[in-house]
TILOLUM-747930 format. One record per residue: residue number from 1; residue in three letters; x, y, z of N, C-alpha, C, O in turn. Coordinates in steps of 0.1 Angstrom, whole numbers, plus 5000, padded with zeros to 4 digits. Example, Ala and Ser with C-alpha at 12.3 -4.5 7.8 and 13.67 -1.06 7.14 Angstrom:
<rs>
<r seq="1" type="ALA" n_X="5132" n_Y="4943" n_Z="5078" ca_X="5123" ca_Y="4955" ca_Z="5078" c_X="5132" c_Y="4967" c_Z="5078" o_X="5142" o_Y="4967" o_Z="5085"/>
<r seq="2" type="SER" n_X="5128" n_Y="4978" n_Z="5071" ca_X="5137" ca_Y="4989" ca_Z="5071" c_X="5129" c_Y="5000" c_Z="5079" o_X="5134" o_Y="5011" o_Z="5080"/>
</rs>
This chain:
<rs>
<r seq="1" type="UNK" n_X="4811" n_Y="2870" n_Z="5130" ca_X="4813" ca_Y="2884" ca_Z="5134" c_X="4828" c_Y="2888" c_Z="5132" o_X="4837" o_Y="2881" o_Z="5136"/>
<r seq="2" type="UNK" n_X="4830" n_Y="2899" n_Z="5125" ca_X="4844" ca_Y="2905" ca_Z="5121" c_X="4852" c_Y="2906" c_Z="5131" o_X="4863" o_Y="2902" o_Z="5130"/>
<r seq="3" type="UNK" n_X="4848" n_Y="2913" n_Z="5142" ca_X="4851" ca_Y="2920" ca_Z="5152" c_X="4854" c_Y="2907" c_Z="5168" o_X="4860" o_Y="2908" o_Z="5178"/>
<r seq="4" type="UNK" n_X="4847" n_Y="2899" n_Z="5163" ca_X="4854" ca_Y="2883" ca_Z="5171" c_X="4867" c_Y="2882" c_Z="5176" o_X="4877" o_Y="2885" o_Z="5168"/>
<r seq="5" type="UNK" n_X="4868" n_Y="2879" n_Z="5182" ca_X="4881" ca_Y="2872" ca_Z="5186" c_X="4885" c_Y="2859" c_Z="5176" o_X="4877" o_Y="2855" o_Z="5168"/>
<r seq="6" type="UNK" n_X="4896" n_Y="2852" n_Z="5177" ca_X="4899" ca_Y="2844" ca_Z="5166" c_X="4895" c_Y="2829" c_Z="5170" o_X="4897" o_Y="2826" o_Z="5181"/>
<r seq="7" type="UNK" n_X="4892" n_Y="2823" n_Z="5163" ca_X="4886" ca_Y="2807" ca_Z="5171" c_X="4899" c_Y="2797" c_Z="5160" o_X="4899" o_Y="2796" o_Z="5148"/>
<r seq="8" type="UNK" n_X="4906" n_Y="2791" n_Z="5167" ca_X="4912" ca_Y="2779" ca_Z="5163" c_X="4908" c_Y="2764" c_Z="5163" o_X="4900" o_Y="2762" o_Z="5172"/>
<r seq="9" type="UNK" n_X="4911" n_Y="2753" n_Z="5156" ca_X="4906" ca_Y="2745" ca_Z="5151" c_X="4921" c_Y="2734" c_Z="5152" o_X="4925" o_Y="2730" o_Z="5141"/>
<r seq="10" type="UNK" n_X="4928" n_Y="2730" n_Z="5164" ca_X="4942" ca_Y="2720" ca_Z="5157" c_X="4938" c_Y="2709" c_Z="5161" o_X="4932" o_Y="2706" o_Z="5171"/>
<r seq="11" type="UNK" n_X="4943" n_Y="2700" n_Z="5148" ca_X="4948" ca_Y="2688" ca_Z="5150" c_X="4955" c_Y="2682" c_Z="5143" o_X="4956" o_Y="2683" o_Z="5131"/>
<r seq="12" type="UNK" n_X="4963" n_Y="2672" n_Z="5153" ca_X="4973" ca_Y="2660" ca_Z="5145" c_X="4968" c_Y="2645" c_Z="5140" o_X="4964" o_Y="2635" o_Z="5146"/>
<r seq="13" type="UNK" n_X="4969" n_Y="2648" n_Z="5130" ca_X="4970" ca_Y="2638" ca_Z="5120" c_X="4980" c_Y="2628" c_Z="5115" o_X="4991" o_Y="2633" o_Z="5115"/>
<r seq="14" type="UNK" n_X="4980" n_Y="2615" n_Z="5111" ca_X="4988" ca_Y="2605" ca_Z="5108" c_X="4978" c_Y="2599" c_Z="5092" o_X="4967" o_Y="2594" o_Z="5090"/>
<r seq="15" type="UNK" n_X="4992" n_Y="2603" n_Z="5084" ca_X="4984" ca_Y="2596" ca_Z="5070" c_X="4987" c_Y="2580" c_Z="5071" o_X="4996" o_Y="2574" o_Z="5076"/>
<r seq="16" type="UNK" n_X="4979" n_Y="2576" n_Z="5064" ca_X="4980" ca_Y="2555" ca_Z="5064" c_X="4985" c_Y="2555" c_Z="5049" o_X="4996" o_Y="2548" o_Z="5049"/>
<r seq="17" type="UNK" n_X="4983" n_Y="2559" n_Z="5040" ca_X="4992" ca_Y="2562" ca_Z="5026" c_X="5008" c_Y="2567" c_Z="5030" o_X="5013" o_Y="2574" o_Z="5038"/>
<r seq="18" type="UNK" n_X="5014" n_Y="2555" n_Z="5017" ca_X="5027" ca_Y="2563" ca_Z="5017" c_X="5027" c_Y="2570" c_Z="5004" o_X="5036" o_Y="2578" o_Z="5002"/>
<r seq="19" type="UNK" n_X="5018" n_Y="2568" n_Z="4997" ca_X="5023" ca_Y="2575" ca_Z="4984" c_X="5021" c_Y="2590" c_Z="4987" o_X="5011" o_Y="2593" o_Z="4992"/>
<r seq="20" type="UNK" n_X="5031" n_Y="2601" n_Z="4985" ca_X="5033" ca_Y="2619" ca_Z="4987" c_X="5018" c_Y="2620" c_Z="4979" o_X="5008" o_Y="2621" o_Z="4986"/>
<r seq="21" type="UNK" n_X="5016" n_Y="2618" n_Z="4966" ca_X="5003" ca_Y="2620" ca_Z="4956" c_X="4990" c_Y="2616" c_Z="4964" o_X="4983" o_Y="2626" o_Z="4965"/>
<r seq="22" type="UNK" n_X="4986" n_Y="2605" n_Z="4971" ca_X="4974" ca_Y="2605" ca_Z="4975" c_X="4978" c_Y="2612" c_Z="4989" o_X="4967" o_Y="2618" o_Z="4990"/>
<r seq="23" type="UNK" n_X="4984" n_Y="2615" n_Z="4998" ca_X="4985" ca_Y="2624" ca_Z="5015" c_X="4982" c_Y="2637" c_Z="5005" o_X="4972" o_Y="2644" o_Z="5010"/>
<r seq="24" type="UNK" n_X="4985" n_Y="2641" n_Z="4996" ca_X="4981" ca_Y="2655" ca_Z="4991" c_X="4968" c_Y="2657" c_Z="4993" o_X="4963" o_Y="2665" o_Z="5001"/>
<r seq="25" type="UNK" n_X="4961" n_Y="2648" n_Z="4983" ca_X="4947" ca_Y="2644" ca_Z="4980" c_X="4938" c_Y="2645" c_Z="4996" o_X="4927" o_Y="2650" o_Z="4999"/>
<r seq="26" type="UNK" n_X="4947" n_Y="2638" n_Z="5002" ca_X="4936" ca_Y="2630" ca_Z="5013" c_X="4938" c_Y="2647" c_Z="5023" o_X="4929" o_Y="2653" o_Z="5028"/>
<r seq="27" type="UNK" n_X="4950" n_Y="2650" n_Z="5022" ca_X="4949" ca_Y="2670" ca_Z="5031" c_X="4941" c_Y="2679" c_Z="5028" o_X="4936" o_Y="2687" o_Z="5035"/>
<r seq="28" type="UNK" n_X="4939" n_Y="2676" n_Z="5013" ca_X="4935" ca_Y="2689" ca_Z="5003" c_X="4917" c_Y="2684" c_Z="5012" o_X="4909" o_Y="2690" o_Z="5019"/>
<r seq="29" type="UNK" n_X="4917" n_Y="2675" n_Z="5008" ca_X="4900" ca_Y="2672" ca_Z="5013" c_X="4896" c_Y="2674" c_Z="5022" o_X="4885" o_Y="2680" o_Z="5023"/>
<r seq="30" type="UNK" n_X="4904" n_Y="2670" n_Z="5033" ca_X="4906" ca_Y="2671" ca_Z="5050" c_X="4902" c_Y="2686" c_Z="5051" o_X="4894" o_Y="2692" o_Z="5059"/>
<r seq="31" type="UNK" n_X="4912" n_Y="2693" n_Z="5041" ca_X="4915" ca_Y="2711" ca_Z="5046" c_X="4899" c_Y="2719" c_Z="5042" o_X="4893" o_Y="2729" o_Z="5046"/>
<r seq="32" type="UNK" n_X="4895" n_Y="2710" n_Z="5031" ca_X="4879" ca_Y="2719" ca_Z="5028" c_X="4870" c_Y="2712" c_Z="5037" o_X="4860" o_Y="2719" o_Z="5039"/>
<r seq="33" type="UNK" n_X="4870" n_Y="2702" n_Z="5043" ca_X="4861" ca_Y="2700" ca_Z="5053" c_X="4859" c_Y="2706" c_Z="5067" o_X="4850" o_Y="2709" o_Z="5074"/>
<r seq="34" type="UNK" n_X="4874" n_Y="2707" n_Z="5069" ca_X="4878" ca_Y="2719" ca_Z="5083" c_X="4871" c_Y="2729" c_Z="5078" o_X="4862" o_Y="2734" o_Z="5085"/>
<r seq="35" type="UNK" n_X="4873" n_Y="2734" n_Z="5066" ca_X="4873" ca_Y="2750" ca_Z="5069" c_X="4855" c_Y="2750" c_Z="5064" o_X="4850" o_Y="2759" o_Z="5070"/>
<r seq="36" type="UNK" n_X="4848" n_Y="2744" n_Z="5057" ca_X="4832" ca_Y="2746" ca_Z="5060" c_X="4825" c_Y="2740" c_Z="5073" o_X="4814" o_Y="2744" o_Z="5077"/>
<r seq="37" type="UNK" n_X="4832" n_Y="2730" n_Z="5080" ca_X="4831" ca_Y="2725" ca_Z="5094" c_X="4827" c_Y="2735" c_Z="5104" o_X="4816" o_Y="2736" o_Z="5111"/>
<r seq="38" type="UNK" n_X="4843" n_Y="2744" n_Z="5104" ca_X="4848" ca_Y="2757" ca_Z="5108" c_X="4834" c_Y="2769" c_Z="5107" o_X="4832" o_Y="2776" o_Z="5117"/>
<r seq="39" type="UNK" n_X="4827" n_Y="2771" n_Z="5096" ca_X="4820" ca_Y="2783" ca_Z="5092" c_X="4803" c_Y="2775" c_Z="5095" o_X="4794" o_Y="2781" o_Z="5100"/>
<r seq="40" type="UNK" n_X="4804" n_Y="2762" n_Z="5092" ca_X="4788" ca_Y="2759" ca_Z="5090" c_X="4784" c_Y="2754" c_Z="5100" o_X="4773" o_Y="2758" o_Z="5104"/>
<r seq="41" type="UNK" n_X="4791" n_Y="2742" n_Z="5108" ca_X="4789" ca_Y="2733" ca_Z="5116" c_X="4795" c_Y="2736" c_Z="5135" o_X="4793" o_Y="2728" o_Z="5144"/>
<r seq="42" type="UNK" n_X="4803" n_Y="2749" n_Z="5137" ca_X="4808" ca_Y="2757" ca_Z="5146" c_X="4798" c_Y="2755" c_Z="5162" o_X="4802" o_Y="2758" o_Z="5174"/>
<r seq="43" type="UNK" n_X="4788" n_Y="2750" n_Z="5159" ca_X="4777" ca_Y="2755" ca_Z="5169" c_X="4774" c_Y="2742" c_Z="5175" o_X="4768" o_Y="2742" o_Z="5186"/>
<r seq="44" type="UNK" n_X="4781" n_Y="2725" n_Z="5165" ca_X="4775" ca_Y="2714" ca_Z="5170" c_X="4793" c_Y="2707" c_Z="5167" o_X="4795" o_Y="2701" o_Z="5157"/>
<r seq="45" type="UNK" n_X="4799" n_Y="2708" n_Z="5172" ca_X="4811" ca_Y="2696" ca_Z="5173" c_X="4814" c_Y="2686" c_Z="5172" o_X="4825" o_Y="2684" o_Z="5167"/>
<r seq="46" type="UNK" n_X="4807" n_Y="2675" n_Z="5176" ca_X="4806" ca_Y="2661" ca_Z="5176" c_X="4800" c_Y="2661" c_Z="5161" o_X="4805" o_Y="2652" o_Z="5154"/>
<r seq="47" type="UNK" n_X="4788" n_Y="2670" n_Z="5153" ca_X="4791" ca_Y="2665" ca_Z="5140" c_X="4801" c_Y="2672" c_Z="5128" o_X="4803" o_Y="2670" o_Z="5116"/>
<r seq="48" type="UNK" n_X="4807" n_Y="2682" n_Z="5138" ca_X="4818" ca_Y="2690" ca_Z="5128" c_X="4832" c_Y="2680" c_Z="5124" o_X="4839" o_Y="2679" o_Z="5114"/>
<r seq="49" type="UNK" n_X="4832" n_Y="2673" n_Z="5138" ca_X="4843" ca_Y="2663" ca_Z="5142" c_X="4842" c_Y="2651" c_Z="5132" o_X="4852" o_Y="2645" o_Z="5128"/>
<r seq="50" type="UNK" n_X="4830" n_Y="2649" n_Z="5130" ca_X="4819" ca_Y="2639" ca_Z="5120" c_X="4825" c_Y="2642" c_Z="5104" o_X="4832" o_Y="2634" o_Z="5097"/>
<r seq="51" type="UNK" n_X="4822" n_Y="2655" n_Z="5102" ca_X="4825" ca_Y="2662" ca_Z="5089" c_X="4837" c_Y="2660" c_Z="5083" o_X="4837" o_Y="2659" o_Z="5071"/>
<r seq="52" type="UNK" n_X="4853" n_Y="2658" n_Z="5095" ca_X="4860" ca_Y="2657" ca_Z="5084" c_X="4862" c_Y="2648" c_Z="5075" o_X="4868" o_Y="2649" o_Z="5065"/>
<r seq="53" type="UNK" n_X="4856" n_Y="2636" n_Z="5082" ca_X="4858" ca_Y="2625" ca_Z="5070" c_X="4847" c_Y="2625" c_Z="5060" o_X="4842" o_Y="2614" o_Z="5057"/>
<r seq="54" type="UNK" n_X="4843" n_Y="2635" n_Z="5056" ca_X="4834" ca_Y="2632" ca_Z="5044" c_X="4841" c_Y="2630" c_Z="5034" o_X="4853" o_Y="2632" o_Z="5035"/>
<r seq="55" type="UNK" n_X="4838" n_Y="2625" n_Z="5022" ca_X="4849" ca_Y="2618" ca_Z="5009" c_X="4865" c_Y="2614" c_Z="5011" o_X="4873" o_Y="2615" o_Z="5002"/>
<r seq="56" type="UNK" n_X="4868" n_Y="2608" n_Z="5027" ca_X="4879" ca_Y="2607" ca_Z="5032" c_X="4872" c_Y="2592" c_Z="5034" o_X="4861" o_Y="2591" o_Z="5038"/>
<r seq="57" type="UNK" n_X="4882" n_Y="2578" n_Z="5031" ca_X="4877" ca_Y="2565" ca_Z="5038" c_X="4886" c_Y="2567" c_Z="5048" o_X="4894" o_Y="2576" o_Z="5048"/>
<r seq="58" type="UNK" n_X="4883" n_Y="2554" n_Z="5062" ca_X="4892" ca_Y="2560" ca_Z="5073" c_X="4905" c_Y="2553" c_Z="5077" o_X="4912" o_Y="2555" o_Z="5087"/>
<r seq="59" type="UNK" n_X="4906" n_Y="2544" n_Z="5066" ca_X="4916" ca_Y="2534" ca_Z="5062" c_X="4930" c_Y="2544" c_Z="5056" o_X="4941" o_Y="2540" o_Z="5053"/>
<r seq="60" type="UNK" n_X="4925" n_Y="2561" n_Z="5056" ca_X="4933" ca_Y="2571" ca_Z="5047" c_X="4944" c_Y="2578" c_Z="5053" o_X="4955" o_Y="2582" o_Z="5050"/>
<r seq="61" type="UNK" n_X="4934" n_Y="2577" n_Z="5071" ca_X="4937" ca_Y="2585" ca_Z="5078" c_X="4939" c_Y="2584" c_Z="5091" o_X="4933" o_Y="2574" o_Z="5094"/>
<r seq="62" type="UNK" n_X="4944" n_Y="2589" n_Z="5101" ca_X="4940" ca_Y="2586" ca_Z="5114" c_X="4942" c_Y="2599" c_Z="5117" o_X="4952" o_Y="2605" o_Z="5112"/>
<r seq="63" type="UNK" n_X="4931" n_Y="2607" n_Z="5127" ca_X="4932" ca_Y="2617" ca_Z="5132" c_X="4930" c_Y="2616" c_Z="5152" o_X="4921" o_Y="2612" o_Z="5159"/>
<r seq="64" type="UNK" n_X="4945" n_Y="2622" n_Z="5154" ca_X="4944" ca_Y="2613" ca_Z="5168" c_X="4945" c_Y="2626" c_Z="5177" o_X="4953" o_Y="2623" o_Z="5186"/>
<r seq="65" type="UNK" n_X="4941" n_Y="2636" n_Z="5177" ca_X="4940" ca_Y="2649" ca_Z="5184" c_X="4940" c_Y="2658" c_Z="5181" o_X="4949" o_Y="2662" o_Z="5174"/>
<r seq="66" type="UNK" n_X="4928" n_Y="2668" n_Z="5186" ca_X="4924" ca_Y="2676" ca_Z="5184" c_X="4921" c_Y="2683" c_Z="5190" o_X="4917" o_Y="2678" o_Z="5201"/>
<r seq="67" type="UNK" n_X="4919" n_Y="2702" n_Z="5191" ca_X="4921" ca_Y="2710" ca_Z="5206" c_X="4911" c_Y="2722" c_Z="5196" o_X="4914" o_Y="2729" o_Z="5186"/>
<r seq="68" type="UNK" n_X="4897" n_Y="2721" n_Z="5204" ca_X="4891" ca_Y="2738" ca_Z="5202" c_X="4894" c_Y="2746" c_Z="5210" o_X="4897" o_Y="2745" o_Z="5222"/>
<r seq="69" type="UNK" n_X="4892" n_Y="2760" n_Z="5201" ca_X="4899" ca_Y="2771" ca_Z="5213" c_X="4891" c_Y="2783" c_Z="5206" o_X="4887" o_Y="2783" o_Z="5194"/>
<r seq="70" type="UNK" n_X="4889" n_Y="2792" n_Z="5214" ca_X="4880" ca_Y="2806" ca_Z="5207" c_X="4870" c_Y="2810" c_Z="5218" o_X="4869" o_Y="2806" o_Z="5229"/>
<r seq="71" type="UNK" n_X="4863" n_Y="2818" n_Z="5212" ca_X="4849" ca_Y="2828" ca_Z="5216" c_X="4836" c_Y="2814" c_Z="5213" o_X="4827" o_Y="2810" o_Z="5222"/>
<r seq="72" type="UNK" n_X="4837" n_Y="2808" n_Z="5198" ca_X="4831" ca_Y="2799" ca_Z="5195" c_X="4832" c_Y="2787" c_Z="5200" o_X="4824" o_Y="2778" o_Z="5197"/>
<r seq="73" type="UNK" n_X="4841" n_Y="2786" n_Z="5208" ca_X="4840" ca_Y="2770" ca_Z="5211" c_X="4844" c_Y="2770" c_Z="5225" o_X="4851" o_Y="2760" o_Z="5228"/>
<r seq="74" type="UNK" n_X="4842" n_Y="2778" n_Z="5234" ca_X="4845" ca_Y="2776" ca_Z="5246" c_X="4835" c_Y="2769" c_Z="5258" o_X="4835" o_Y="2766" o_Z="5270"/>
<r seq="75" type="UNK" n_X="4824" n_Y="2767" n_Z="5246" ca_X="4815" ca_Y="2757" ca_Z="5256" c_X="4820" c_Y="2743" c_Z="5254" o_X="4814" o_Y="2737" o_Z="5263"/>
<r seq="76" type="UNK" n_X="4827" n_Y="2734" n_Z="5249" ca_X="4835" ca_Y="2725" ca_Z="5244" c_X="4847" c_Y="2723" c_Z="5251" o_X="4857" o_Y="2730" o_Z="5251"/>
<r seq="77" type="UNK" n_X="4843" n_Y="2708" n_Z="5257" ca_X="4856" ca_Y="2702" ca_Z="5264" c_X="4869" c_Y="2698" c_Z="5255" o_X="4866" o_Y="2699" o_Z="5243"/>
<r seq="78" type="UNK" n_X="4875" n_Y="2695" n_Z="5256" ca_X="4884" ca_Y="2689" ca_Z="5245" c_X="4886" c_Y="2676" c_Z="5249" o_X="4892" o_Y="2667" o_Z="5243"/>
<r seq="79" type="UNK" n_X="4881" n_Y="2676" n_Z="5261" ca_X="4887" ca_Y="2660" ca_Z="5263" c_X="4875" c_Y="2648" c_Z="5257" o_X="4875" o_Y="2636" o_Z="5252"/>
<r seq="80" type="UNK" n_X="4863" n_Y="2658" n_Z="5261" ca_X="4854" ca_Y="2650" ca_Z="5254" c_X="4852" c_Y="2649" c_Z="5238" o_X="4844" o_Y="2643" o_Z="5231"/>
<r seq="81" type="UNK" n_X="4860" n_Y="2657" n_Z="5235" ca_X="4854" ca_Y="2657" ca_Z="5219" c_X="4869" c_Y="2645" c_Z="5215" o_X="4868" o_Y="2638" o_Z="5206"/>
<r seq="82" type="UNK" n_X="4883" n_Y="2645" n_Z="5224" ca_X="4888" ca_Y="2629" ca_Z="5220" c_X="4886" c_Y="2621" c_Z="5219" o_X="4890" o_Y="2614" o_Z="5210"/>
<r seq="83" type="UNK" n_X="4874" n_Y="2618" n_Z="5230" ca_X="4867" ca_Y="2606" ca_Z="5233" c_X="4857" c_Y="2602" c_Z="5224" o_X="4854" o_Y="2590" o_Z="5222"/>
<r seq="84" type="UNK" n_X="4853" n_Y="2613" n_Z="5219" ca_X="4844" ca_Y="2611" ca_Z="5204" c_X="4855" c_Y="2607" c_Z="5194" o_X="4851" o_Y="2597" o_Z="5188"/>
<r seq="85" type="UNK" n_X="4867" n_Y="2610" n_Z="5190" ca_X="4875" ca_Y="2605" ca_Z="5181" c_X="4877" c_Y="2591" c_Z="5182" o_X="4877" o_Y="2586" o_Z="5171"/>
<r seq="86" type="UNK" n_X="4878" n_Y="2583" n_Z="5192" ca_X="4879" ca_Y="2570" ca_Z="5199" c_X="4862" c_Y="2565" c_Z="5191" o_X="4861" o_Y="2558" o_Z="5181"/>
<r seq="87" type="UNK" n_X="4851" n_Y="2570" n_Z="5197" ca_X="4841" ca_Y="2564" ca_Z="5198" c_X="4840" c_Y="2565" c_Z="5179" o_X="4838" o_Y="2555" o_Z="5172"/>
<r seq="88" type="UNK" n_X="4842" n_Y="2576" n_Z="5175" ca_X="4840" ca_Y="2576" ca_Z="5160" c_X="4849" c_Y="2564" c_Z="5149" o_X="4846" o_Y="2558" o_Z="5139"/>
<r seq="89" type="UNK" n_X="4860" n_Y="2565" n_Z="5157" ca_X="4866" ca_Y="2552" ca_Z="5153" c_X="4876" c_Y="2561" c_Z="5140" o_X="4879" o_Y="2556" o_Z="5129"/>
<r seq="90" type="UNK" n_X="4880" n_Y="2570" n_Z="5145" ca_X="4891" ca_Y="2578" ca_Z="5140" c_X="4904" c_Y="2575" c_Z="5143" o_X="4913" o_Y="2575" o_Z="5135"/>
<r seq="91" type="UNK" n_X="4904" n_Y="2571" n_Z="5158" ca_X="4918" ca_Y="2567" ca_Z="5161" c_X="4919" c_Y="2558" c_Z="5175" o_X="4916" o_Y="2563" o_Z="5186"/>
<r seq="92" type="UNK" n_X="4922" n_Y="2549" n_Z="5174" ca_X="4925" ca_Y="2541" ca_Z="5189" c_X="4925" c_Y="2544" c_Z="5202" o_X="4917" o_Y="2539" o_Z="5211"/>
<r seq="93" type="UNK" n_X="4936" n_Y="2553" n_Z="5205" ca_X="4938" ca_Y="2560" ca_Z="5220" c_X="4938" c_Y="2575" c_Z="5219" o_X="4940" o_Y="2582" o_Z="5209"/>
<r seq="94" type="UNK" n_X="4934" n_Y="2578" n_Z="5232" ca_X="4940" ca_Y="2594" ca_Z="5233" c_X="4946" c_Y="2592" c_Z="5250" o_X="4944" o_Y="2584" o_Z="5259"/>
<r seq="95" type="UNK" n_X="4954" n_Y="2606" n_Z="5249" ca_X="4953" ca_Y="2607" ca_Z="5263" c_X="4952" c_Y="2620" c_Z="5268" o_X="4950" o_Y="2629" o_Z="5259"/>
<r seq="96" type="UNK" n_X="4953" n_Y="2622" n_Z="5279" ca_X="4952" ca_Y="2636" ca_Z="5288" c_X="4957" c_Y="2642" c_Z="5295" o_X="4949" o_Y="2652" o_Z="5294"/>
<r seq="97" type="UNK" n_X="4965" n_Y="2645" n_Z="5302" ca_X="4976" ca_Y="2651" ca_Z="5310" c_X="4968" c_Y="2655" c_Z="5324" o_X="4956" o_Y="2659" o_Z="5324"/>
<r seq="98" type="UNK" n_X="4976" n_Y="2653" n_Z="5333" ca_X="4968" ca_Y="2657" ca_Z="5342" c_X="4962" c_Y="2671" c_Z="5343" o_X="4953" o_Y="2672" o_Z="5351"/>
<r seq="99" type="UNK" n_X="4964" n_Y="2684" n_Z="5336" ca_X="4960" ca_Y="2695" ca_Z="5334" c_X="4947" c_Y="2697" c_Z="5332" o_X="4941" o_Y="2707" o_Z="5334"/>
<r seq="100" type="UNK" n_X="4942" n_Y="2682" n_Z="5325" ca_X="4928" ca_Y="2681" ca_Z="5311" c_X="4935" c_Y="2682" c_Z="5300" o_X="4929" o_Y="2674" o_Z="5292"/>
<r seq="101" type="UNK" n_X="4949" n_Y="2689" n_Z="5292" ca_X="4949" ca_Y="2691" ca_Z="5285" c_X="4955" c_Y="2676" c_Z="5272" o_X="4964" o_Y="2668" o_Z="5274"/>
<r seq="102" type="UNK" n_X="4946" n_Y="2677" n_Z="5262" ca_X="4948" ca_Y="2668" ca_Z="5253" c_X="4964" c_Y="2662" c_Z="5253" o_X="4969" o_Y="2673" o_Z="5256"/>
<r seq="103" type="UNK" n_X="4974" n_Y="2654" n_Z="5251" ca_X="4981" ca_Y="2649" ca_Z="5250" c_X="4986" c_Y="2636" c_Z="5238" o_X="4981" o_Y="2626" o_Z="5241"/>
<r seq="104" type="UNK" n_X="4993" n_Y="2636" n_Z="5227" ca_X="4997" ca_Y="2627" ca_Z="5219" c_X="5002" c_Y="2613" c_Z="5226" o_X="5011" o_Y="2610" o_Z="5234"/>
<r seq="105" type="UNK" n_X="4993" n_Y="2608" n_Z="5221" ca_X="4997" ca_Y="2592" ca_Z="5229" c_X="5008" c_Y="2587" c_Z="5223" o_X="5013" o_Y="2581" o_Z="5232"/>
<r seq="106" type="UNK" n_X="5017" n_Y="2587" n_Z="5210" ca_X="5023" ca_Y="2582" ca_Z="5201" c_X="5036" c_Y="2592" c_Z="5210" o_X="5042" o_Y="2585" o_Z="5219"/>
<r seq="107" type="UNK" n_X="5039" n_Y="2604" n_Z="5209" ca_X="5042" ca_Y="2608" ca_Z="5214" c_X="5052" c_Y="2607" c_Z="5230" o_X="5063" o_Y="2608" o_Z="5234"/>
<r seq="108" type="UNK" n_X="5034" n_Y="2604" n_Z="5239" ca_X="5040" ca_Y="2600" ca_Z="5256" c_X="5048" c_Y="2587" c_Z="5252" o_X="5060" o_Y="2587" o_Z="5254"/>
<r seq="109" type="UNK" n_X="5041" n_Y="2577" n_Z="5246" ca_X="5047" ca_Y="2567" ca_Z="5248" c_X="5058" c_Y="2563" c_Z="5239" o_X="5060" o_Y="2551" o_Z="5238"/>
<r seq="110" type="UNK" n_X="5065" n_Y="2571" n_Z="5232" ca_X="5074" ca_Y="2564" ca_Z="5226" c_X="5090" c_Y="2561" c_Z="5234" o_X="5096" o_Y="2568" o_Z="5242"/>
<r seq="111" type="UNK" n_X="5092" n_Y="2553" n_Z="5231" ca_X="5109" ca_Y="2549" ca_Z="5241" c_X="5103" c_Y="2541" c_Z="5249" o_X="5109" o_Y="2531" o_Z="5251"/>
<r seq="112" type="UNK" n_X="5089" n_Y="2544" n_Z="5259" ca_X="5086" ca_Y="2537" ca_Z="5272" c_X="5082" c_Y="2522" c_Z="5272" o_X="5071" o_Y="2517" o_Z="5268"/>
<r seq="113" type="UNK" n_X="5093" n_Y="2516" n_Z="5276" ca_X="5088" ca_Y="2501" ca_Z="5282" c_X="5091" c_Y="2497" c_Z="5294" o_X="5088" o_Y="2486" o_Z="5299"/>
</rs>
């Protein structure tokens, strides 16, 4: 619908490549799966979440958070759809802030011992 409000889609990512040439490759792919994810798959999450690694191995990538927001996706927890990142085997940890709100684990913890 034109007249929608705007629906957002973020997340941080950590490429496993160091070569600049394949992180191109592995974005450029990532960015066309978001955005038909975005248009086709909007209504089911857990397999939109599914979608971005299509022709991505997961050795490529690690995607360690992610936050829906909009008209479209406000039936959608964000904390659970982390937990799907974990279960999918996208990325190791997540965390949460006491708010609910998603949290970079790399991030909280770095310096802390």
């Amino acid at each position: 619908d034109p007249l929608e409000d705007y629906n957002e889609i973020i997340l941080h990512l950590r490429f496993k490549e160091t070569d600049a040439r394949l992180q191109q490759e592995t974005l450029g792919i990532l960015g066309v799966n978001l955005i038909y994810g975005a248009f086709y798959l909007n209504d089911n999450p857990k397999e939109l979440l599914k979608s971005f690694y299509d022709n991505i191995d997961k050795d490529r990538l690690e995607i360690d958070m992610i936050n829906f927001s909009g008209p479209r996706f406000m039936y959608v927890d964000n904390r659970l759809m982390s937990l799907q990142l974990v279960k999918n085997g996208m990325t190791n940890a997540v965390m949460f802030g006491p708010d609910g709100n998603n949290l970079l684990p790399a991030q909280v913890l770095y310096k802390r011992n």
